[in-house]
C-alpha positions in Angstrom: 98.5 86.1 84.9 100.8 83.4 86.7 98.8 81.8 89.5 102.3 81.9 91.1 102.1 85.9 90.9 98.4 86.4 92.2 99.7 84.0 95.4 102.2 86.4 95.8 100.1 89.5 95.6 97.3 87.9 97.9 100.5 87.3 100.3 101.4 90.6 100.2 97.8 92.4 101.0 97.6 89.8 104.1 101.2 91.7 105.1 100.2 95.1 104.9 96.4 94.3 106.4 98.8 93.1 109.3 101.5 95.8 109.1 98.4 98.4 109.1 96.6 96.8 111.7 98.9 96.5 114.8 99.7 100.1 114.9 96.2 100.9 115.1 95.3 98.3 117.4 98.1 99.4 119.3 96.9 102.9 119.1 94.1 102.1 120.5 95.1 100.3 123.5 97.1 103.6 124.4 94.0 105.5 124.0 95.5 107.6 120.9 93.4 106.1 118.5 89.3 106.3 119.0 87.4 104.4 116.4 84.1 104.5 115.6 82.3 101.2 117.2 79.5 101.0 114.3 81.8 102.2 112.0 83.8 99.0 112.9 81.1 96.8 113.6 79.2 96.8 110.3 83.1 97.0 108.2 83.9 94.3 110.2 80.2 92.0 109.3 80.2 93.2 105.5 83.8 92.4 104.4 83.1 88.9 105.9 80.2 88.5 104.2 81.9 89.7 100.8 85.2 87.5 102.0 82.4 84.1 101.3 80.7 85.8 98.2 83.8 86.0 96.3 85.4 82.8 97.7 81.6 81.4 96.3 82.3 83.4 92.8 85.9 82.1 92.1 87.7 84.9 93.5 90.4 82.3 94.8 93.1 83.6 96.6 92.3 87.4 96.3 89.5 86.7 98.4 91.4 85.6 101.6 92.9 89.5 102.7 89.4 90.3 103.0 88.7 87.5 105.0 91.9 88.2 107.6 91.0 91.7 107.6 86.9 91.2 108.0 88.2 88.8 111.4 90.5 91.8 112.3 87.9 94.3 111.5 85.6 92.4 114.4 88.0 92.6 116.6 88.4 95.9 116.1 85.3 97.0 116.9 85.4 94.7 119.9 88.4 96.9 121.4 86.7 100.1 120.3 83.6 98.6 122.7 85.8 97.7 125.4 88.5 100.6 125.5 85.3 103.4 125.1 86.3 104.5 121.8 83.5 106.6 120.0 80.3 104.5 120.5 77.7 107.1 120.0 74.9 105.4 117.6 72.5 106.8 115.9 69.3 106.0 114.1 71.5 105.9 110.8 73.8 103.2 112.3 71.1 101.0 113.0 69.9 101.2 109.8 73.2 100.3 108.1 74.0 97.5 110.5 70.3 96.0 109.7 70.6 96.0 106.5 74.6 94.4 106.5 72.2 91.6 108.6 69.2 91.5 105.4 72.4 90.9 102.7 72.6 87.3 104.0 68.9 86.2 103.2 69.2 88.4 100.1 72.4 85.9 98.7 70.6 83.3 99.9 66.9 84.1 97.9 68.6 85.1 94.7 70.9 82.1 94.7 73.3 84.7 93.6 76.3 86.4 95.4 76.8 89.5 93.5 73.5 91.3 95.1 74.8 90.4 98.0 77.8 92.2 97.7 76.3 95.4 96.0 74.0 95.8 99.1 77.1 95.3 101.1 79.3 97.4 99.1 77.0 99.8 99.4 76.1 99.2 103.4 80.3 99.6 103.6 80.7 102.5 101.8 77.5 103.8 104.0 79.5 103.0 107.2 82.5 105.2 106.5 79.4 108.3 107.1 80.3 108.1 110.5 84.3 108.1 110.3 84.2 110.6 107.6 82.4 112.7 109.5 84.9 112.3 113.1 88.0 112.2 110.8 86.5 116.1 109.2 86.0 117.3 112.6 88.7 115.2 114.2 91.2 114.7 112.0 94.6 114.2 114.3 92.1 111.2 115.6 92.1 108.9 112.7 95.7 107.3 111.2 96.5 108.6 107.8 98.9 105.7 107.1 96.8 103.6 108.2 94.4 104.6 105.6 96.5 104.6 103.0 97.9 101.3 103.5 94.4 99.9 102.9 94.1 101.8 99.8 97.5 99.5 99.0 96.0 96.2 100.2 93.0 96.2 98.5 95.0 97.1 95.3 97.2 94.4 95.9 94.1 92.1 96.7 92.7 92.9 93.4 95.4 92.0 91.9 95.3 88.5 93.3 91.9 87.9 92.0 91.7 84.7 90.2 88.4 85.6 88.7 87.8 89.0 87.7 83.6 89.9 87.7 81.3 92.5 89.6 81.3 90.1 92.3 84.9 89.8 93.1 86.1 93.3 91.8 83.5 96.0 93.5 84.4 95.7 96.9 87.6 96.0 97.0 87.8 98.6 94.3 85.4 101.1 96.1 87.5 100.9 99.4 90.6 102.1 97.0 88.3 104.9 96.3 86.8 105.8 99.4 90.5 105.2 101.2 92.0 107.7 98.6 89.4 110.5 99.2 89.8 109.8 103.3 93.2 110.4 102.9 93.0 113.6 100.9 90.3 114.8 103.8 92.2 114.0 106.5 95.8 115.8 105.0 93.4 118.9 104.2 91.8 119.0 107.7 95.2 118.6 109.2 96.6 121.6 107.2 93.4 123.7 107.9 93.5 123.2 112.0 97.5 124.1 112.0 96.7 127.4 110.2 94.0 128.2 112.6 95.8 127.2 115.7 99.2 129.8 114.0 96.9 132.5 113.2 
């Protein structure tokens, strides 16, 4: 594919990680929107992690919308800290968020990024437990486009990949997946609570 192309398609997943993210950083400076902190927190440490494992496998420009978004993601978390969003932490959080830690001596050992990033991939897909869980019983409390528009920038980020292995691609394809199947929860939640508020 044209370099020229993958440029462009990394430019456009850093405009929609934007265009996604000030709503919801805006939404939760109003206090409409109440992320999960270690939800956040361990996102926000793994897809910075898996931003330098591709960028150390060749993954070129695709790799830099999971960079802006890991710094965002930090941020994030930061705000749902300071604004008292849902902090509750449980034994399962602290698990995840020591394990994110044991990735980095784990690249480091092997000499070899990718088992890095399955542990994170995994550790990632592990932290969405607890938004899953809030966005089932909350669902009005979690942004649907939000969602969805990371299911779009991580499709565009692929895309952009200049190098395509296990490495580069798993990340960003399982938070396609896992975006695609919130946003399926979240519509069916939403639909289930307005027929039990009508009845």
């Amino acid at each position: 594919m044209d370099p020229r192309l993958k440029l462009i398609f990394s430019g456009l997943a850093i405009i929609i990680t934007f265009m996604a993210f000030i709503p919801y950083i805006r939404g939760i400076l109003q206090g409409r929107t109440k992320p999960h902190l270690f939800s956040w927190l361990i996102w926000g440490m793994t897809t910075l992690i898996v931003f330098f494992a591709q960028l150390d496998a060749d993954g070129g420009t695709g790799a830099w919308p999971i960079g802006v978004s890991g710094v965002i993601t930090v941020y994030i978390a930061f705000l749902s800290y300071v604004k008292r969003g849902d902090i509750s932490i449980t034994r399962l959080d602290r698990l995840f968020f020591s394990a994110a830690l044991l990735s980095i001596p784990c690249w480091y050992f092997t000499s070899n990024p990718m088992w890095a990033v399955i542990l994170l991939t995994t550790i990632d897909l592990l932290g969405f437990g607890p938004t899953i869980r809030k966005a089932y019983d909350h669902p009005y409390e979690e942004s649907l486009l939000f969602i969805f528009m990371f299911f779009l920038r991580n499709t565009f980020a692929l895309l952009a990949l200049e190098s395509y292995s296990l490495t580069t691609m798993l990340f960003p394809l399982s938070i396609c997946v896992v975006c695609l199947f919130l946003c399926t929860l979240i519509s069916y939640r939403r639909r289930v609570v307005v027929a039990e508020q009508t009845r």
